[in-house]
DOBALUM-577758 format. One record per residue (C-alpha): x, y, z. Coordinates in nm, 3 decimals. Each point is the difference from the previous one (the first is absolute). Last residue first. Layout:
// DOBALUM-577758
SITE|xx|yy|zz
SITE|X|Y|Z $
...
// end
This chain:
// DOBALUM-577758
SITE|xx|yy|zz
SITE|10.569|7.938|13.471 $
SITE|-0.415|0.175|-0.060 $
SITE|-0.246|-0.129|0.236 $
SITE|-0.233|0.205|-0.116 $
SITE|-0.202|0.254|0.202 $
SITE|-0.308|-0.052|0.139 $
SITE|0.126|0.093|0.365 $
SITE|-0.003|0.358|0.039 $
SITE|-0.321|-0.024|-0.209 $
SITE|-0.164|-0.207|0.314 $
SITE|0.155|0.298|0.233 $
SITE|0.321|-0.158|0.189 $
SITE|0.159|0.344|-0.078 $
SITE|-0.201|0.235|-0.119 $
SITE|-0.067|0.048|-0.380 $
SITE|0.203|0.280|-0.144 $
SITE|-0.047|0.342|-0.056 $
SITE|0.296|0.182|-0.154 $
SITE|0.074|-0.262|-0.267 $
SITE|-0.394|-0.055|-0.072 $
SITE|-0.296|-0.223|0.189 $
SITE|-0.347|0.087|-0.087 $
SITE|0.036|-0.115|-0.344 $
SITE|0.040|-0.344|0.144 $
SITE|0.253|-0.241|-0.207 $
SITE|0.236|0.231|-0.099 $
SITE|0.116|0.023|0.368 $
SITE|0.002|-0.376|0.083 $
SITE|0.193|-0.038|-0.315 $
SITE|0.249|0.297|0.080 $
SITE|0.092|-0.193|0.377 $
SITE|0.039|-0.306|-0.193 $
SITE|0.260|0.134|-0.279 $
SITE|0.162|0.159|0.289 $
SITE|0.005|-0.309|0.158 $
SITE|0.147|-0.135|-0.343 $
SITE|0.281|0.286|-0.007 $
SITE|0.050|0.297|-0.208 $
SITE|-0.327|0.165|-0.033 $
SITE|0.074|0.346|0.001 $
SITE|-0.196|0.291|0.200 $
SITE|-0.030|0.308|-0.224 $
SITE|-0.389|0.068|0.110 $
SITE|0.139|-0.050|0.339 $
SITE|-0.283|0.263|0.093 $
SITE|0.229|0.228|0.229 $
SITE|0.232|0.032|-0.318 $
SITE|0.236|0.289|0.150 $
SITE|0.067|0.183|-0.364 $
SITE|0.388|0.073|-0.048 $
SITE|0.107|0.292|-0.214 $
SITE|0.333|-0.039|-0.208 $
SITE|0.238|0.239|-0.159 $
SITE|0.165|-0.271|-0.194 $
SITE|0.444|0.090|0.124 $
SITE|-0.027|-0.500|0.018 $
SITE|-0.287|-0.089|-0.140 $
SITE|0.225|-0.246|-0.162 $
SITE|0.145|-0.163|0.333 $
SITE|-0.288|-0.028|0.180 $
SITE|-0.141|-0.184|-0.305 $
SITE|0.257|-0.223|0.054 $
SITE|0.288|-0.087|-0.289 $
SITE|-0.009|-0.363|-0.082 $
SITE|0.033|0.115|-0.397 $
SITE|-0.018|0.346|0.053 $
SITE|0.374|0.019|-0.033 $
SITE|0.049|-0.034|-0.370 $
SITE|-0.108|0.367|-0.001 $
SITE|-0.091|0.137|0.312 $
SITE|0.015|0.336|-0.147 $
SITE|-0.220|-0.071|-0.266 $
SITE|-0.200|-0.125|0.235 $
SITE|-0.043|0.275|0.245 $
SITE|-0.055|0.228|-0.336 $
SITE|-0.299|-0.230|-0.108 $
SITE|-0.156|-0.009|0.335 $
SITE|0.044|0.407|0.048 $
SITE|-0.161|0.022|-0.332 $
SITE|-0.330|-0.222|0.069 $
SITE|-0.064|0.230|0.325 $
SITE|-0.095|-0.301|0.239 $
SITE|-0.337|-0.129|0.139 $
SITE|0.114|-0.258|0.269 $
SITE|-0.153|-0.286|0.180 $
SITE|0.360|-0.258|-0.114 $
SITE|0.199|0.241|0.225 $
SITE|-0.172|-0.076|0.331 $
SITE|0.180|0.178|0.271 $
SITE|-0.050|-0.150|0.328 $
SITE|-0.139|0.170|0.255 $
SITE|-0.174|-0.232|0.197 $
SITE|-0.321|0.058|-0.134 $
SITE|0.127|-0.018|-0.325 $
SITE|0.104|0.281|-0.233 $
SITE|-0.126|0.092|-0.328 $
SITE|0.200|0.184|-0.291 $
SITE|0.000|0.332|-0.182 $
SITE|0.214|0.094|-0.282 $
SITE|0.258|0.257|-0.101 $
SITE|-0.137|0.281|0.191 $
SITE|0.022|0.399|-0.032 $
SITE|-0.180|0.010|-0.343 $
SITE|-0.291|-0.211|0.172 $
SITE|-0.029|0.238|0.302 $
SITE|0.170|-0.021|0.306 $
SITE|-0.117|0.286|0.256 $
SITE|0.258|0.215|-0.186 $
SITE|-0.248|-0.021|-0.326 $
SITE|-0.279|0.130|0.180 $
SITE|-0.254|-0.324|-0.001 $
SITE|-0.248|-0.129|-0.268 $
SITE|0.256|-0.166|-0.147 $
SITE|0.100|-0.196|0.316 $
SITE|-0.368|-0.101|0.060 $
SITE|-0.017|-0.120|-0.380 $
SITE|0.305|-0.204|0.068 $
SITE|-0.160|-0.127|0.358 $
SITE|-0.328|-0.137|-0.205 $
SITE|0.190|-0.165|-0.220 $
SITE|0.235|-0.206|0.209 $
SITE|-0.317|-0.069|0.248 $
SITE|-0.174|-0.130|-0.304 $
SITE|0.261|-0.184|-0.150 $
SITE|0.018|-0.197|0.351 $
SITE|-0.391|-0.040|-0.065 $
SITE|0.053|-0.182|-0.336 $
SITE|0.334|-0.193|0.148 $
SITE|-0.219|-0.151|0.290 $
SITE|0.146|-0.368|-0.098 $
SITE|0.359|0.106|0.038 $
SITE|0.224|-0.270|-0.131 $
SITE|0.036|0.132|-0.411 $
SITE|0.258|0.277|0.208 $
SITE|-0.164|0.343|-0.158 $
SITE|0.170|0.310|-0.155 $
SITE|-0.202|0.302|-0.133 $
SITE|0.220|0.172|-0.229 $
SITE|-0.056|0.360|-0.034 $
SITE|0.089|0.225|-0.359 $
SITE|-0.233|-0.239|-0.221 $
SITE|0.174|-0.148|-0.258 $
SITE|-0.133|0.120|-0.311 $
SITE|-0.407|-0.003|-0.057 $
SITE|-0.145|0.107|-0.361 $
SITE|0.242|-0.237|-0.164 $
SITE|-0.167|-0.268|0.167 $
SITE|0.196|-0.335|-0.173 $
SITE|0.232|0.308|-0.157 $
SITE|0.330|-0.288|0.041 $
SITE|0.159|0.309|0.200 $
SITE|-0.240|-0.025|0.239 $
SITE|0.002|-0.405|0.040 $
SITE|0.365|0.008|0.019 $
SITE|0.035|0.306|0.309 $
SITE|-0.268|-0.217|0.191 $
SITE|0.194|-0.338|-0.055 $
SITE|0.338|0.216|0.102 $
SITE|-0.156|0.121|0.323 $
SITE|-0.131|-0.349|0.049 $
SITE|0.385|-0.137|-0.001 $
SITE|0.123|0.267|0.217 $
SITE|-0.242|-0.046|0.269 $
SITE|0.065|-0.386|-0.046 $
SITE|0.352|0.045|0.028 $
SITE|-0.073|0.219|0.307 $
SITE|-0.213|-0.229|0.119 $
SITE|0.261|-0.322|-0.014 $
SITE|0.179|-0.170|-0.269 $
SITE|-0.244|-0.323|0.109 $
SITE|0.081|-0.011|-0.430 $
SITE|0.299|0.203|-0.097 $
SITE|-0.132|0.189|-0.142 $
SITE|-0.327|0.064|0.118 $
SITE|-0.338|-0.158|-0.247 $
SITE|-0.254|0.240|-0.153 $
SITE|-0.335|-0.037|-0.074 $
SITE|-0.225|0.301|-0.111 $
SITE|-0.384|-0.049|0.043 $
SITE|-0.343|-0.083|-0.137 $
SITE|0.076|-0.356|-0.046 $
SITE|0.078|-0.068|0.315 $
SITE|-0.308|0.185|0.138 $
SITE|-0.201|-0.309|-0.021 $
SITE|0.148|-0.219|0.263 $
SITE|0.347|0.161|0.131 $
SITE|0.100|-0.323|0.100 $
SITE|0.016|-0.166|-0.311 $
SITE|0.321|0.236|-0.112 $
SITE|0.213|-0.124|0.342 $
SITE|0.182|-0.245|-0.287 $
SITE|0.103|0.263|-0.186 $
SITE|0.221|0.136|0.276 $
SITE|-0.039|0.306|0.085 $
SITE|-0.074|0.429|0.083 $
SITE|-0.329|0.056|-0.117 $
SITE|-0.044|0.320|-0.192 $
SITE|-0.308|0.230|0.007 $
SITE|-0.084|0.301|-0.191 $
SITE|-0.262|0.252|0.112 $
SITE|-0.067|-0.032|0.380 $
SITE|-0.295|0.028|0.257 $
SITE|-0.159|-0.304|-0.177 $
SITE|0.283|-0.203|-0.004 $
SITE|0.028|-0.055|0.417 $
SITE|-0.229|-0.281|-0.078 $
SITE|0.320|-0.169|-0.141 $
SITE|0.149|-0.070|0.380 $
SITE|-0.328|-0.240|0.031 $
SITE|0.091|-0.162|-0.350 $
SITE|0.326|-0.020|0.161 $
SITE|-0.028|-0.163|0.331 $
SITE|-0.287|-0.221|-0.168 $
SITE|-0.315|-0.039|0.043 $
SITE|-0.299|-0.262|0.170 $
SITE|0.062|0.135|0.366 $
SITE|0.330|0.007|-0.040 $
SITE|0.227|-0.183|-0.237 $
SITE|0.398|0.021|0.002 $
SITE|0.082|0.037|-0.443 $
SITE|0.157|0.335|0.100 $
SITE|0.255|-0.138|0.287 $
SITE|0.086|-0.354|-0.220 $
SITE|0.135|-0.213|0.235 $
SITE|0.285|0.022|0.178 $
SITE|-0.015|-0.170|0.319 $
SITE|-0.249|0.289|0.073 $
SITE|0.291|0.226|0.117 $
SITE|0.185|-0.065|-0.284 $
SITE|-0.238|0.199|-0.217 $
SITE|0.258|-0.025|-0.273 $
SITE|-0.086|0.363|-0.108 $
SITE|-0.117|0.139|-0.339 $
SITE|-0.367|0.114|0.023 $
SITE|0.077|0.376|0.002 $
SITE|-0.316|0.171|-0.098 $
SITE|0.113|0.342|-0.210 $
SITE|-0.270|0.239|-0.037 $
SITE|-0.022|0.325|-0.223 $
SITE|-0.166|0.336|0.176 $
SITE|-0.295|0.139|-0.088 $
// end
């Protein structure tokens, strides 16, 4: 299993900035929601401020908290800063019979289908290992990430070779504070998985927040499948602004 690291640090300016993993839908939070992604990992680190604790409901006392330095350093200060938490908690022998686990699973706290974006990140590592090793398997790749429907490369969906993270920051150094994940992954030998389910769609805005409620709200309705337009659930959504 690999170890997770939640990143929960931003200054979700985009929502006037309020609180991005404390955002309630459909009765939960962004976090607790990104936390359900904890039962296809080992360890489990949220990246934070202390104040975003009460939004991981009652996981937050069964995991790793960590804060960026600085703080709103950025993800690749928070990437470095849960790498460290996981490193700490091995070496303290809290589970001496599981080290840091050689993948990283690495979730924004803003994606509210993080358990089935795991999934897919799973599910294409144990493809890739089942393959010839030229076809790309896992000793050929440094990590695996989704991509968006329109192509976009979605860094914060990524299961990443635990070693290659800790080298890139090492060689960051004091530069992974404000440093882009873009930049860090930077020589990774990456794979990127087309997400045709928007399983690793973020909720970064309030009509996003909307459009997600109206989608939690039926289980008929999901990221890839959602309710027409002008359909009663089309329009049940919060006014959210």
């Amino acid at each position: 299993m690999p170890d997770l690291i939640v990143l929960a640090g931003g200054s979700g300016s985009r929502l006037g900035g309020v609180d991005k993993a404390a955002v309630t839908i459909a009765g939960r939070t962004l976090l607790s929601r990104a936390l359900d992604a904890r039962a296809l990992t080992a360890r489990t680190v949220v990246v934070g401020p202390e104040s975003s604790r009460p939004a991981a409901g009652a996981a937050a006392a069964e995991v790793l908290w960590a804060l960026e330095d600085p703080p709103l350093g950025g993800p690749a200060a928070g990437v470095a800063a849960g790498l460290a938490a996981l490193e700490r908690d091995a070496a303290a022998g809290a589970d001496a019979a599981a080290p840091t686990a050689d993948w990283v699973l690495l979730l924004a706290c803003d994606l509210p289908w993080a358990a089935d974006a795991a999934r897919i990140l799973l599910d294409a590592a144990e493809d890739a290992a089942d393959a010839p090793a030229d076809a790309g398997a896992p000793d050929a790749l440094d990590g695996i990430h989704l991509v968006d429907a329109d192509g976009r490369d979605q860094w914060l969906a990524g299961l990443y070779r635990a070693s290659a993270l800790r080298a890139a920051v090492r060689r960051a150094d004091a530069d992974v504070r404000g440093a882009r994940m873009r930049d860090l992954l930077a020589g990774f030998r990456l794979r990127g998985i087309r997400d045709d389910s928007n399983a690793g769609k973020d909720v970064d805005t309030w009509q996003a927040v909307a459009a997600t409620e109206v989608l939690l709200a039926s289980p008929a309705n999901t990221p890839a499948n959602p309710p027409a337009p002008g359909s009663d659930a089309a329009a049940s959504g919060p006014a959210c602004g």
